[in-house]
C-alpha positions as CSV (number, residue, x, y, z in Angstrom):
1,X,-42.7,10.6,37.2
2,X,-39.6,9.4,35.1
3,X,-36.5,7.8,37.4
4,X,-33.9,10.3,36.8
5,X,-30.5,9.1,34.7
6,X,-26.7,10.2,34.8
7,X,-26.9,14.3,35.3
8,X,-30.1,14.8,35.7
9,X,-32.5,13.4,32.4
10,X,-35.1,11.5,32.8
11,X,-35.4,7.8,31.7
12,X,-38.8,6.5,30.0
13,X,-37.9,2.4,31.6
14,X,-41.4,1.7,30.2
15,X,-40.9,3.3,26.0
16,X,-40.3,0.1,24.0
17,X,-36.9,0.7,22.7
18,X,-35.8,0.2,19.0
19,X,-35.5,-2.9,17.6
20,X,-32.1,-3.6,16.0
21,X,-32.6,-4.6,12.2
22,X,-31.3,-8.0,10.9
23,X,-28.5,-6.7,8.4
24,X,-27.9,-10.1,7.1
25,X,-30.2,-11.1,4.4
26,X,-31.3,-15.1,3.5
27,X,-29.2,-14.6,0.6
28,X,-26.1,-12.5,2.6
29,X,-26.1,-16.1,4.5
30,X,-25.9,-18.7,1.8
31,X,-21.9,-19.8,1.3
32,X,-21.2,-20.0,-2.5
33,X,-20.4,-24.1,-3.2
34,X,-16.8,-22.1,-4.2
35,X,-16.2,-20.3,-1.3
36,X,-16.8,-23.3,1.0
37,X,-13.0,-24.5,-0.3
38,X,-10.6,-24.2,1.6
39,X,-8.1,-24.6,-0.8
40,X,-5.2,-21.5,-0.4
41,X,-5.3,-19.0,-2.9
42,X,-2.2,-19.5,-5.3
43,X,0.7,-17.7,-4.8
44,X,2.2,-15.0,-6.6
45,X,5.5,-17.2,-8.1
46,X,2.8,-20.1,-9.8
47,X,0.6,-16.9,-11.3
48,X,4.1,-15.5,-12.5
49,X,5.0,-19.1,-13.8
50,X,1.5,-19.6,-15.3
51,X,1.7,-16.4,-17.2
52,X,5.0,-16.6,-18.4
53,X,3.9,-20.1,-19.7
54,X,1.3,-18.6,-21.2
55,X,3.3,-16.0,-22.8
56,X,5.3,-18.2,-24.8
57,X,2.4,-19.7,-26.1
58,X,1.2,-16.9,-27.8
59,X,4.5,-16.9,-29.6
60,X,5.8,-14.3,-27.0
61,X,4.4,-11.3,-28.3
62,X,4.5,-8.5,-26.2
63,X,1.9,-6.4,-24.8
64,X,-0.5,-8.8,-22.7
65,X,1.5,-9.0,-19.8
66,X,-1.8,-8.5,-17.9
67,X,-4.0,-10.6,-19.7
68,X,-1.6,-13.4,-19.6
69,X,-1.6,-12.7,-15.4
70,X,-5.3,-12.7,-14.9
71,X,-5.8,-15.6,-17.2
72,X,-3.0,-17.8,-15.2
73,X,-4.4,-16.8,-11.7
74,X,-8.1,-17.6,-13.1
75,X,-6.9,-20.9,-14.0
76,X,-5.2,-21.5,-10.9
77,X,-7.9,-20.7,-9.1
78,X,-10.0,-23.4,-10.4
79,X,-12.2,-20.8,-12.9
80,X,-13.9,-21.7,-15.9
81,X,-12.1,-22.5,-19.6
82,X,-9.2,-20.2,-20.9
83,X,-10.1,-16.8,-22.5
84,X,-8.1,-16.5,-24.9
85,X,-9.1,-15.3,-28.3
86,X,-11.8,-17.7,-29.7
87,X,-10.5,-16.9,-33.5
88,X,-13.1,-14.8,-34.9
């Protein structure tokens, strides 16, 4: 006979319960060599200098306000070459 629980159901001590699944995979675990920096991201003043810098490069045509922010913060954040247009 099962040991009886909290209001009245029975409890099976001897039923192998579940096993909890290992959510983290060998990849999941490995640190990218990048995210092992621990340099601060940059702040939102250098992106806006960047950018505008970048602006003024290009002549200050307007219109790539957004471009000119993404590339600034990828640059400040160590990323690969400029984007900008390659000339073809």
């Amino acid at each position: 006979m099962f040991p009886r629980g909290p209001a009245g159901t029975r409890v099976d001590d001897s039923a192998d319960m579940a096993k909890s699944r290992n959510t983290t995979s060998a990849t999941a675990t490995e640190i990218p060599e990048r995210a092992r920096e621990t340099t601060p991201p940059p702040k939102p003043d250098q992106i806006s200098q960047r950018a505008y810098e970048l602006y003024l490069q290009r002549g200050g045509s307007d219109g790539r306000d957004w471009d000119d922010w993404l590339e600034a913060e990828r640059e400040l954040r160590g990323g690969d070459e400029p984007h900008g247009d390659s000339g073809e």
